[in-house]
C-alpha positions as CSV (number, residue, x, y, z in Angstrom):
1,X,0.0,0.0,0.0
2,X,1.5,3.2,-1.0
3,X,1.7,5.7,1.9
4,X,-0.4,9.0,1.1
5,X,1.8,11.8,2.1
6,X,-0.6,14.9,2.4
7,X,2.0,17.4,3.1
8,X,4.2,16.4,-0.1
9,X,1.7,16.2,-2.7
10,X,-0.2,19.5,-1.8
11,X,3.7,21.4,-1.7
12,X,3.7,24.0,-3.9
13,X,0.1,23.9,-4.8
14,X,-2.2,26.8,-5.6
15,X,-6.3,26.2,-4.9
16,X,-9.2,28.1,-5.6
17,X,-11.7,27.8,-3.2
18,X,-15.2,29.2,-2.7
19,X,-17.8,29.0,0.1
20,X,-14.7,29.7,2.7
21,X,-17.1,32.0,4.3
22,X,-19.4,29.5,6.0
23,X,-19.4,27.2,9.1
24,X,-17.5,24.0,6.7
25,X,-15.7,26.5,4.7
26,X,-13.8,28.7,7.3
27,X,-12.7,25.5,9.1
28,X,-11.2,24.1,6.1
29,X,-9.2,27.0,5.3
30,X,-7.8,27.5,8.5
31,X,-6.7,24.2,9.3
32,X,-5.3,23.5,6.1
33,X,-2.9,26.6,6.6
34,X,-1.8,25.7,9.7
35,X,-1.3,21.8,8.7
36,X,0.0,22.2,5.3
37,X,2.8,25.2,5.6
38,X,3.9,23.8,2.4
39,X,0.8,25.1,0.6
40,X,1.5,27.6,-2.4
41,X,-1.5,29.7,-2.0
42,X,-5.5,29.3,-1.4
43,X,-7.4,32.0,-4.1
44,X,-10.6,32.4,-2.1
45,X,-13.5,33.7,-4.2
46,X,-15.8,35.6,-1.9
47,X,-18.9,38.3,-2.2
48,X,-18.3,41.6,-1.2
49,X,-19.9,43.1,1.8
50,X,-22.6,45.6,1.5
51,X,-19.8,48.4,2.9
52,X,-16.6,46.1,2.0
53,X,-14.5,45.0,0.1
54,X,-14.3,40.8,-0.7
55,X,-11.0,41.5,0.7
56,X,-11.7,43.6,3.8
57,X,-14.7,41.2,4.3
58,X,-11.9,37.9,4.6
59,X,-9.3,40.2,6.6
60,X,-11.9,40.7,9.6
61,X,-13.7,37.3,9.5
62,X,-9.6,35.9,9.8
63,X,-9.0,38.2,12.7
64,X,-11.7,37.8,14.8
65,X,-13.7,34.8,14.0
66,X,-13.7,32.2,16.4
67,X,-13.0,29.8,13.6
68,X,-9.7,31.5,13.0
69,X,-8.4,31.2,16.7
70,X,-6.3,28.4,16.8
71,X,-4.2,29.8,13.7
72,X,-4.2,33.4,15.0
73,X,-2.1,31.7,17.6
74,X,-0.2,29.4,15.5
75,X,0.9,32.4,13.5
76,X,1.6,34.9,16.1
77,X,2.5,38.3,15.6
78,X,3.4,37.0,11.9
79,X,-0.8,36.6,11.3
80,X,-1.4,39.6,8.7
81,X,2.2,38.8,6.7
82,X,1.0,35.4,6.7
83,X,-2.3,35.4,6.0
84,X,-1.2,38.1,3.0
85,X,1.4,35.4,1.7
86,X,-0.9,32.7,1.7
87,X,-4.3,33.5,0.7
88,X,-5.5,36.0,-2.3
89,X,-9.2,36.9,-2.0
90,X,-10.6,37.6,-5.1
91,X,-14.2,39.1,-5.6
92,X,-16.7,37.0,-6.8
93,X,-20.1,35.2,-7.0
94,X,-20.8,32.0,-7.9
95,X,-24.1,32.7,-8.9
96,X,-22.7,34.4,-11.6
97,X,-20.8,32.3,-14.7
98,X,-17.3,32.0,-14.4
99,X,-18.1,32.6,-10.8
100,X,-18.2,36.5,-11.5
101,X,-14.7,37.0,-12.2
102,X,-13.4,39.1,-14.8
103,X,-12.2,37.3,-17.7
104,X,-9.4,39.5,-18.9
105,X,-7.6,39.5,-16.1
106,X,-8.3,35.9,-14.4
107,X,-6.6,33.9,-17.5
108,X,-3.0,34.3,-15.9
109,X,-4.3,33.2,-12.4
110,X,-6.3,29.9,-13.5
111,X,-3.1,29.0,-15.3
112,X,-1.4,28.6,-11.1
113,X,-4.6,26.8,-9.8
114,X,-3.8,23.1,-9.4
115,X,-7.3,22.2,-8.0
116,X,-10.8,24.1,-7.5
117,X,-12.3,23.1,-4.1
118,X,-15.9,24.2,-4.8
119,X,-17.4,24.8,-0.9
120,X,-20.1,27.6,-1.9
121,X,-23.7,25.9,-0.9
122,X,-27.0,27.0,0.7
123,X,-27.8,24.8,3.6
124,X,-31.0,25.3,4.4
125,X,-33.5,22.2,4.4
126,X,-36.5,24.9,2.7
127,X,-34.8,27.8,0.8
128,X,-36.5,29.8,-1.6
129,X,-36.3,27.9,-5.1
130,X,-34.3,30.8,-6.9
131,X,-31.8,30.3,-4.3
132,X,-31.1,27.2,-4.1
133,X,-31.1,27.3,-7.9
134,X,-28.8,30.1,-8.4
135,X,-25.8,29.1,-5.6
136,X,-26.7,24.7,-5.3
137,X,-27.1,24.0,-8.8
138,X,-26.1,26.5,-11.0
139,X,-22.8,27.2,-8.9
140,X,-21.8,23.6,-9.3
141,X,-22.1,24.1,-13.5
142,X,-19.8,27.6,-13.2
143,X,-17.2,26.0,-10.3
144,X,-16.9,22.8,-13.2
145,X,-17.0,25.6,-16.6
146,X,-14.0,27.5,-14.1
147,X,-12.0,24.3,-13.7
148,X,-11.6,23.9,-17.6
149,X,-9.3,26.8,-17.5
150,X,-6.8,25.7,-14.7
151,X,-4.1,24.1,-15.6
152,X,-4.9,21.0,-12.9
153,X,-8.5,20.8,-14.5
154,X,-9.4,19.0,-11.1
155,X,-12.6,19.8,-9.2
156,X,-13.4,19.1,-5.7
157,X,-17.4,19.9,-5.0
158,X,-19.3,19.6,-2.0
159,X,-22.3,17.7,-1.8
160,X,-24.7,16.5,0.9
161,X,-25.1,12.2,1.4
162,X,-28.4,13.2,1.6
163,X,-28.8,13.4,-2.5
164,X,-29.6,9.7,-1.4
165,X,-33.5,10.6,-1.0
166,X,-35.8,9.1,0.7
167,X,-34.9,5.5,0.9
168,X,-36.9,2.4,0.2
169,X,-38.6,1.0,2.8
170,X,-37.8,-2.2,4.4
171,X,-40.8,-5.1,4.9
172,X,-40.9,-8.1,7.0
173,X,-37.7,-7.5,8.4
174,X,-35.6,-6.9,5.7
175,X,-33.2,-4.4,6.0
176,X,-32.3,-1.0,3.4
177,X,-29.7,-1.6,1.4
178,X,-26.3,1.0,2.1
179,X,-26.2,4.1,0.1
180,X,-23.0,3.2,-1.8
181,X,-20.8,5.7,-3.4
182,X,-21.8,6.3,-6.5
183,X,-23.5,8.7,-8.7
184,X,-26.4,7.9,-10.9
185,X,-26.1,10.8,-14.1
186,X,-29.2,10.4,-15.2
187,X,-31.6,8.9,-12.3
188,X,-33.4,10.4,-9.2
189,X,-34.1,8.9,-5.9
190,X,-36.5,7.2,-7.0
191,X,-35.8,5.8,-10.0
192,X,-37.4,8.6,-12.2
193,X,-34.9,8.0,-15.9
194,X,-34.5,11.9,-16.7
195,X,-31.6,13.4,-18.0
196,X,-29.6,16.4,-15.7
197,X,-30.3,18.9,-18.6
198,X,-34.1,18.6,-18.4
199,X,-34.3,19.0,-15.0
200,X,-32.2,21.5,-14.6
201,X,-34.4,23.5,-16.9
202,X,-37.8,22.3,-15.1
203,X,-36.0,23.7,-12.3
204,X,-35.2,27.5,-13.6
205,X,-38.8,27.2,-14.8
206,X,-40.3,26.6,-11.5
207,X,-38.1,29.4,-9.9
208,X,-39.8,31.8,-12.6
209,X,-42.0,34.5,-11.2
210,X,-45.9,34.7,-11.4
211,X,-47.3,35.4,-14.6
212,X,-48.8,39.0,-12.5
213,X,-45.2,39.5,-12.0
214,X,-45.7,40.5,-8.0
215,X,-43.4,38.5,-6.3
216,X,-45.7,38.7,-3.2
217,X,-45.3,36.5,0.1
218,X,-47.8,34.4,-1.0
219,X,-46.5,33.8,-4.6
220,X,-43.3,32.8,-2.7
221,X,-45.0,30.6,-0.5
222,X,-46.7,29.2,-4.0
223,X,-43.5,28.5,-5.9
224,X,-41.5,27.2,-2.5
225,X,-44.6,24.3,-1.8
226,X,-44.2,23.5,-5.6
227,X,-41.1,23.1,-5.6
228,X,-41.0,20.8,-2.8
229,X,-44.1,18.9,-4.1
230,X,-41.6,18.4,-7.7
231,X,-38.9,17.0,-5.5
232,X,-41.0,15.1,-3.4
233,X,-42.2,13.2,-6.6
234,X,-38.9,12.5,-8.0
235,X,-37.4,10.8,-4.1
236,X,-35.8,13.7,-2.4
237,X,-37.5,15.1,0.2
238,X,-36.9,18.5,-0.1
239,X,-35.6,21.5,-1.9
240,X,-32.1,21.7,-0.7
241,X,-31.5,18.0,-1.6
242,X,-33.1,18.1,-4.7
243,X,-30.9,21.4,-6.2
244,X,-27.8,19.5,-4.6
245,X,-29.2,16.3,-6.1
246,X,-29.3,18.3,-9.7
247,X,-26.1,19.5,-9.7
248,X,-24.2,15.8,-9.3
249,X,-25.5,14.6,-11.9
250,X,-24.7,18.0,-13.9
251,X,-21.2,17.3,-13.1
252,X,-21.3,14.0,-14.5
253,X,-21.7,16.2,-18.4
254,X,-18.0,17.3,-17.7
255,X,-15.7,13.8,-18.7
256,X,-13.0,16.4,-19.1
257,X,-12.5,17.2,-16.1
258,X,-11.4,15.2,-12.3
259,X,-14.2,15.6,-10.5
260,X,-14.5,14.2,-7.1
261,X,-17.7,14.3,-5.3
262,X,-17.8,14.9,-1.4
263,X,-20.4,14.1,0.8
264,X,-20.8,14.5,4.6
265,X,-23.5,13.6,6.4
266,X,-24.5,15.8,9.5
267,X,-21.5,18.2,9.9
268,X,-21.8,19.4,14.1
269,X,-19.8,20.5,16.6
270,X,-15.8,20.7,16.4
271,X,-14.7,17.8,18.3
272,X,-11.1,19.5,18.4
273,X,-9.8,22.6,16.1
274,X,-9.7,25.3,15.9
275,X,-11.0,24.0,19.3
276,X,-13.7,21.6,21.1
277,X,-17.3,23.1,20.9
278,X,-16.6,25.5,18.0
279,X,-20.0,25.9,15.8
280,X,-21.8,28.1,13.9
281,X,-25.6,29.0,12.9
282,X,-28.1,27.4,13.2
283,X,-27.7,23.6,11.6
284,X,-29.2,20.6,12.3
285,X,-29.3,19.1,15.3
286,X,-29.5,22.7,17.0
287,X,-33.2,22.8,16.7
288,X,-33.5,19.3,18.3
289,X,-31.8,20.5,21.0
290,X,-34.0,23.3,21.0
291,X,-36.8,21.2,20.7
292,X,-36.0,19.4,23.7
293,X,-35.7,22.5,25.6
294,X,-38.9,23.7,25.5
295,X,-42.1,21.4,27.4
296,X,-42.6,19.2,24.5
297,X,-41.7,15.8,25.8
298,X,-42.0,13.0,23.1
299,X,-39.7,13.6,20.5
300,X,-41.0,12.0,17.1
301,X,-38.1,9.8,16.0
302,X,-37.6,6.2,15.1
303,X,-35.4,5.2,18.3
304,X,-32.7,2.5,15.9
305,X,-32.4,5.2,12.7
306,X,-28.7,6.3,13.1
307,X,-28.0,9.9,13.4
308,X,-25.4,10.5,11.3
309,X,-23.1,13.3,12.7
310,X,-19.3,14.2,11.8
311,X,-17.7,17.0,13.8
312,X,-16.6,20.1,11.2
313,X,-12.8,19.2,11.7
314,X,-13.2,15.8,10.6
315,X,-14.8,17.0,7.4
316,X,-12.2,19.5,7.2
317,X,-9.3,16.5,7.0
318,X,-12.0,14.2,5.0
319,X,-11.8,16.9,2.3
320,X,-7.9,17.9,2.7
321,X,-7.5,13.8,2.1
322,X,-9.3,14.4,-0.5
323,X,-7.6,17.1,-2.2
324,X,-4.1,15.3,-2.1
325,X,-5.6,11.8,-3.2
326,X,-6.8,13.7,-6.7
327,X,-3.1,15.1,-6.8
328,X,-1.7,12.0,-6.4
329,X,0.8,11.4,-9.7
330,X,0.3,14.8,-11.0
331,X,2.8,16.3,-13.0
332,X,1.0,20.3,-13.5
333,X,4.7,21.8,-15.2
334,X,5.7,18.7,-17.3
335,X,4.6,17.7,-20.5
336,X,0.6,16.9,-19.8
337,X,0.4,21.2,-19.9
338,X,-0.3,23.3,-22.6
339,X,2.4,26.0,-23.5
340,X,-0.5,28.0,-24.9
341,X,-3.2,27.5,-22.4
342,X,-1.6,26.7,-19.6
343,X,-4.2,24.0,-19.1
344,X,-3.5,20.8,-19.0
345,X,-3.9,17.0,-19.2
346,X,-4.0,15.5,-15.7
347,X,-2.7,12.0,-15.5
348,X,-5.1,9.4,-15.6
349,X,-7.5,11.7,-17.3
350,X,-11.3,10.3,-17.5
351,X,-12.8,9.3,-20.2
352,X,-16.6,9.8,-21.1
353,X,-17.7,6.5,-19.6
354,X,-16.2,7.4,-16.2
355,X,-17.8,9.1,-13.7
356,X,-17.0,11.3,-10.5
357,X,-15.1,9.7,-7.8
358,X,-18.2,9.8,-4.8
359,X,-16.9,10.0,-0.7
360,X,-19.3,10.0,2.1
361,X,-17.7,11.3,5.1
362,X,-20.0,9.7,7.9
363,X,-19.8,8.2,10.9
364,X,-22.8,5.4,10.8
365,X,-20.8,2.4,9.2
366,X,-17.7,2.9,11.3
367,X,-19.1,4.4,14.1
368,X,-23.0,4.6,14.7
369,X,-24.8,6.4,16.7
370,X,-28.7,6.5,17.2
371,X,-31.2,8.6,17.6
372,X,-32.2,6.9,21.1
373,X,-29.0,7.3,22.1
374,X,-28.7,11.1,21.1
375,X,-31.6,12.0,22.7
376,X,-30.2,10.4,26.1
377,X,-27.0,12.1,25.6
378,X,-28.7,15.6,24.8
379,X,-30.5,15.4,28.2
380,X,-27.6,14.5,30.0
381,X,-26.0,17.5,28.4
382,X,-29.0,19.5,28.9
383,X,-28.6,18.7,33.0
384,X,-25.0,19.3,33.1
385,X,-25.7,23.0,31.8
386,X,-28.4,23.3,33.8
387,X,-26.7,22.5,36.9
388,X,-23.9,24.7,36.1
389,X,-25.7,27.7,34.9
390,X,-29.0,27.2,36.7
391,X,-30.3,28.8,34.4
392,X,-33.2,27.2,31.6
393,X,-30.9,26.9,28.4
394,X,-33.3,28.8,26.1
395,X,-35.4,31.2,27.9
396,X,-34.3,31.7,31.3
397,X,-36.6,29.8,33.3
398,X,-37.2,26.0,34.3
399,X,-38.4,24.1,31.3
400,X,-35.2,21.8,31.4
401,X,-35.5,20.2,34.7
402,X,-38.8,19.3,34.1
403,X,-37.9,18.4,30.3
404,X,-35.1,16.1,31.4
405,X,-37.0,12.7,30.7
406,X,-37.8,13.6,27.7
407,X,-38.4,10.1,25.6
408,X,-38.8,8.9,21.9
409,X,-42.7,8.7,20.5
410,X,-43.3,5.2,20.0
411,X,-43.6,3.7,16.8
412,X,-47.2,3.7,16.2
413,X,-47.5,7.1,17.2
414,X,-44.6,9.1,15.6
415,X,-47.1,9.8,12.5
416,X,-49.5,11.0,14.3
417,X,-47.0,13.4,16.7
418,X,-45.0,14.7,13.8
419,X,-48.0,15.9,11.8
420,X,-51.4,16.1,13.5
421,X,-50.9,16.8,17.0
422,X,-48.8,20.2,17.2
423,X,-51.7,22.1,14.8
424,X,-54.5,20.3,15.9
425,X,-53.7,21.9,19.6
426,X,-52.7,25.0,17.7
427,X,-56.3,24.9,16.5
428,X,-57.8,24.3,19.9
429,X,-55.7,26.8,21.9
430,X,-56.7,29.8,19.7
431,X,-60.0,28.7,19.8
432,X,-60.3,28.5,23.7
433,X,-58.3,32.2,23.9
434,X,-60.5,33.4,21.4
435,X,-63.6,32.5,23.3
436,X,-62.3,33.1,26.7
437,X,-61.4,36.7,25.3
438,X,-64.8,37.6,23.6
439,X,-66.6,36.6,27.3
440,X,-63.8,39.0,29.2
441,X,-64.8,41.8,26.9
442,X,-68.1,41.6,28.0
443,X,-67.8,41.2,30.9
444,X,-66.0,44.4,30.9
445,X,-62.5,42.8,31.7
446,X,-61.0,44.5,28.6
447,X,-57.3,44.0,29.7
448,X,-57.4,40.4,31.1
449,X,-58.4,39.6,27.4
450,X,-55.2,41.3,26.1
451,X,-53.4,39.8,28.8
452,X,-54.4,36.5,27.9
453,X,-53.9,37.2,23.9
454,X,-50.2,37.9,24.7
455,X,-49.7,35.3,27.1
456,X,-51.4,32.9,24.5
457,X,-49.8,34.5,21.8
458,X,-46.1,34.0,23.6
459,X,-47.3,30.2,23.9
460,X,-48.3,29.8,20.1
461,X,-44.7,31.0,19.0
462,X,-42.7,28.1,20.4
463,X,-45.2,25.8,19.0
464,X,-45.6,26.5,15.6
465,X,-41.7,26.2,15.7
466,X,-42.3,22.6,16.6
467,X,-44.6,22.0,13.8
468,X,-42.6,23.5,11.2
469,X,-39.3,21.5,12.9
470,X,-41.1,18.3,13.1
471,X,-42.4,18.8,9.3
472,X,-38.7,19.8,8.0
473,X,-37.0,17.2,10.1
474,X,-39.2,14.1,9.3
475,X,-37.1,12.5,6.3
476,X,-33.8,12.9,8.5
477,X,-35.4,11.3,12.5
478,X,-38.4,9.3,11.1
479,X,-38.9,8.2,7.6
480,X,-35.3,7.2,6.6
481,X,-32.7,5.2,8.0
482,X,-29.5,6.3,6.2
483,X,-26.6,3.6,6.3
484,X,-23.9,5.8,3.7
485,X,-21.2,3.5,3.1
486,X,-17.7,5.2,3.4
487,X,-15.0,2.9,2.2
488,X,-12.9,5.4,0.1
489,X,-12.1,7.6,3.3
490,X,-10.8,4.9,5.2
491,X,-8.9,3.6,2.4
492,X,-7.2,7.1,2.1
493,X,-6.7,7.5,6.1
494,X,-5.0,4.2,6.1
495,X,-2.5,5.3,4.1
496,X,-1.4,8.0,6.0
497,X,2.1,8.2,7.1
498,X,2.6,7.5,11.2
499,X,3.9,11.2,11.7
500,X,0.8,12.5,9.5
501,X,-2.0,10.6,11.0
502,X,-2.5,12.9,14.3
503,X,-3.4,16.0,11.9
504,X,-4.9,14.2,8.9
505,X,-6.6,11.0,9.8
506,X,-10.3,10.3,9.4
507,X,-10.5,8.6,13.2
508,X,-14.2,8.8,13.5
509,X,-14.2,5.6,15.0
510,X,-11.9,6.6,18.1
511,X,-14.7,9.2,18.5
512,X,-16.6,8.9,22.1
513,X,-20.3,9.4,21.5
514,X,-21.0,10.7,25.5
515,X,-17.6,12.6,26.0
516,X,-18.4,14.3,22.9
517,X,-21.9,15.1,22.6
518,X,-22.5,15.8,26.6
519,X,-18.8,17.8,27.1
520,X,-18.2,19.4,23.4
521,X,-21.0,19.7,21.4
522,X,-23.9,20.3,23.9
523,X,-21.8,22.8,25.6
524,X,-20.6,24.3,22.2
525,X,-24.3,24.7,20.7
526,X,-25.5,26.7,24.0
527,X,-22.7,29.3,23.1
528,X,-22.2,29.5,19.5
529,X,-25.9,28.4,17.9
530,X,-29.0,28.4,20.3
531,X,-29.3,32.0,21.3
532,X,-29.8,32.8,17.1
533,X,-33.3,30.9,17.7
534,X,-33.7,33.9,20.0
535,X,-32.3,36.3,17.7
536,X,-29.5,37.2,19.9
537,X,-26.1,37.7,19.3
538,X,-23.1,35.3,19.8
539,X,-19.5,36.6,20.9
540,X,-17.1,37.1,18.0
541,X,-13.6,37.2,18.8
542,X,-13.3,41.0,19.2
543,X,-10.4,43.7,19.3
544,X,-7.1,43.2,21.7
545,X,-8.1,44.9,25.7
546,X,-7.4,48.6,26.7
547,X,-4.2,47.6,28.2
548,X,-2.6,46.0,25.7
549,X,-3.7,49.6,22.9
550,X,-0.3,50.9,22.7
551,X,1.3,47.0,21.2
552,X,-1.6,46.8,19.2
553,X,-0.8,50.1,17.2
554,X,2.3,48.9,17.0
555,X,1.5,45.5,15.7
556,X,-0.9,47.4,13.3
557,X,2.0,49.4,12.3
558,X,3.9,46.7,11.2
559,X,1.5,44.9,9.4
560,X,1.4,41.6,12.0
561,X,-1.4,41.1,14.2
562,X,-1.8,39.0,17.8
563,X,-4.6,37.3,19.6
564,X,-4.6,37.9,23.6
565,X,-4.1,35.1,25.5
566,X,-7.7,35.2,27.4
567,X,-9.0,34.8,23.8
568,X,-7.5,31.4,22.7
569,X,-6.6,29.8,26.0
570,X,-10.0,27.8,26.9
571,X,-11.5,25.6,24.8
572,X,-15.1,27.7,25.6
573,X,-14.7,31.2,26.8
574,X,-14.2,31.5,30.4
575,X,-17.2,34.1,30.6
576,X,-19.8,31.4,29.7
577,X,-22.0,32.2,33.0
578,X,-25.7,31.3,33.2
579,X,-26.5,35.1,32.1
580,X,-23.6,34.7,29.3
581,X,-25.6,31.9,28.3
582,X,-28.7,33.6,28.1
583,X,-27.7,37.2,26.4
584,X,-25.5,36.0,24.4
585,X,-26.1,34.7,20.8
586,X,-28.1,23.5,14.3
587,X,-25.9,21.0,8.1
């Protein structure tokens, strides 16, 4: 077996990246730069800000997000020179073909990538159509039409496993087949024979506005429920994993080109860099643990359907493996590269009968973990914080410790709990307020009525939350039992070098469910992602302390920048008190 030496084949390399602005994305970056020193360069195509620069919009999310921290320190007071040596931010969309960058002037540059690591994806389980369209499914085509020009002519995109769909269903005991690693060009979910073309353009269609023209809220709501009724019809279960869906099998239209398909699962919680805890926005299993927060006590889940979760830094080195494996044998200056161009020929170059090289990077075949077990381990994480903080992890007040034995619905009820229940008491409650208010009135108790409208009202909120959770969440906790298979990541990790595996290594299986999801990622959602269901802020990693002004001018100065010690010592900030919890701020 030979050894896959990460360090050595990346040397000297020159990527082009988008997407290094979200939760996946800014992990990625950082950890590659501080593992890989050897690295060339990483072009990062970014959107400007509405008042900045792409540029100035990278320089501040490096220096103060969290996500950064652990290279901040790495670097030292050499952070700015650095970062400037390494990275080039160029501005961008990749909405937009070519990815919105100026032709006349971008030639030179594609001729230095090696690889384009295509990390640009909207997330969201129900986006708007046009959306999804635009940055899922049309950014795939321009990331692949960008690639042609490079001289590597290798692609790295970054997919969901959930493209799988909604499964078939097992009878009489007979299990669901593994979702393997493979790519079917021109099949859904479900078996539906249509070519990516056609429904890429039944797509753009549906994402068309009204005939009227008034894109109103309710000609939104329109084109979003028919969009998911489409998907629903050819096996994938909603929007976002129909648009990624759409653009894997686009890919498969480019036999010119590497491609290399990536797939995680659930991406969660940092298990260790830039440090334990570390997440961001509001992804998946957030809302559960929301969910289990509030007083509704029977989550709707099928107790022995995995939960497939991978923490963000093992994605980070599933992808970096990744990366190298597609450089393996490469020779970018020698004679596969046009004098011309400056595109070139890689080795082993596909041809039309081949198709994208597919990698789940999961945890359930190596490593499972269920959803019976999850919810265990959330309540016991739930308690710990609770106990600490005293302090009710989402609003302040007691709904945990009487939430604590909070239990899986049982089979025969889950339909019933996931769709009927939460609006038929919706129903009933605003027709008891509304009754009990119209008798206040007359009897002349005017501002009991309001009282109870608000109260009521305050009530309402929470649960039409849980309806629209349970309704989102359903393919992922009830209807589907995804088994990915993920052979080609452990075939990489195994060849890793002794002195390479500690940075590099896929070791999900070393991973400790309870230390992890009751110490790390509990912990690390109550800091970094809860408090945005409340519309409140999380800390960013902000400017140096009043004391130390006069060192950072002069660091300034000098072009090199430093991260306080207070900043980047403890794993979670040291200020995480019960009302830090509470004022400050679930893939």
């Amino acid at each position: 077996m030979t050894p896959l030496n990460v360090q050595q084949q990346l040397a000297h390399r020159t990527l082009l990246a988008t997407g290094a602005t979200g939760f996946l994305g800014k992990v990625w970056v950082a950890q590659l730069l501080q593992d890989v020193p050897q690295l060339e360069r990483i072009v990062l195509v970014m959107r400007a800000g509405t008042h900045s620069t792409a540029e100035e919009r990278f320089q501040e999310m490096a220096e103060q997000s969290p996500a950064f921290r652990a290279l901040r320190t790495h670097w030292g007071p050499e952070f700015r020179e650095q970062l400037a040596k390494k990275t080039l931010v160029l501005d961008g969309d990749v909405t937009l073909p070519l990815l919105g960058l100026d032709w006349r002037w971008v030639t030179p540059l594609l001729r230095q990538i090696d690889v384009v690591v295509n990390l640009a994806g909207l997330t969201h389980f129900n986006p708007d159509p046009r959306q999804a369209f635009a940055t899922n499914t049309q950014g795939a085509r321009h990331a692949a039409e960008i690639t042609r020009h490079t001289r590597g002519i290798r692609l790295i995109h970054i997919s969901t496993a959930f493209v799988a769909g909604n499964l078939p269903q097992g009878h009489r005991g007979k299990t669901v087949p593994p979702v393997q690693e493979t790519v079917r060009p021109a099949h859904t979910p479900n078996g539906t024979n249509i070519s990516a073309r056609e429904l890429r353009e039944t797509f753009k269609k549906k994402c068309m506005p009204s005939q009227t023209g008034a894109d109103t809220k309710a000609a939104r709501q329109q084109r979003k429920a028919e969009t998911t009724q489409w998907a629903q019809s050819l096996g994938w279960p909603n929007i976002y994993t129909l648009s990624k869906g759409i653009a894997e099998m686009d890919l498969c239209d480019y036999p010119d080109i590497q491609t290399t398909i990536v797939r995680p699962s659930v991406v969660e919680s940092a298990r260790a860099y830039p440090f334990a805890g570390w997440n961001e926005g509001v992804n998946t299993s957030s809302p559960l643990v929301w969910l289990l927060s509030t007083p509704f006590r029977r989550f709707p889940a099928n107790p022995n359907h995995r939960f497939d979760v991978v923490p963000v830094d093992l994605v980070a080195r599933g992808m970096t493996l990744e990366v190298a494996h597609i450089l393996e044998g490469a020779d970018l200056t020698g004679p596969n590269t046009d004098p011309n161009t400056g595109t070139g020929t890689p080795a082993g170059t596909k041809t039309e009968q081949e198709l994208p090289r597919v990698v789940h990077l999961s945890s359930g075949t190596r490593n499972a973990l269920n959803f019976e077990r999850a919810i265990e381990l959330t309540a016991m994480g739930v308690r710990l914080l609770h106990d600490q903080a005293n302090q009710d992890l989402a609003e302040g007040r007691e709904p945990l410790a009487r939430n604590l034995g909070a239990q899986i619905a049982g089979i025969h009820t889950l339909d019933a709990i996931a769709h009927h229940a939460p609006e038929h008491f919706l129903q009933r409650l605003n027709q008891l307020e509304a009754g009990l208010s119209s008798l206040l009135r007359q009897l002349g108790r005017a501002t009991w009525a309001d009282k109870l409208h608000s109260r009521v009202t305050k009530l309402v909120q929470p649960l039409r939350r849980i309806h629209t959770l349970l309704n989102l969440y359903r393919p992922f906790i009830l209807d589907n039992d995804y088994h990915f298979v993920a052979d080609h990541i452990g075939e990489l990790s195994d060849r890793l070098p002794e002195d390479q595996k500690h940075l590099f290594e896929y070791d999900i299986e070393t991973l400790d469910w309870r230390t992890y999801w009751v110490h790390t990622h509990v912990p690390g959602l109550a800091l970094w992602s809860l408090p945005l269901i409340h519309n409140r802020p999380v800390p960013n990693d902000g400017p140096l302390p009043a004391t130390q002004a006069v060192v950072a001018h002069q660091m300034l100065q000098s072009g090199t920048w430093s991260v306080p010690r207070d900043v980047t010592q403890d794993a979670i900030p040291g200020q995480r008190t019960s009302a830090h919890i509470q004022n400050q701020r679930v893939s």
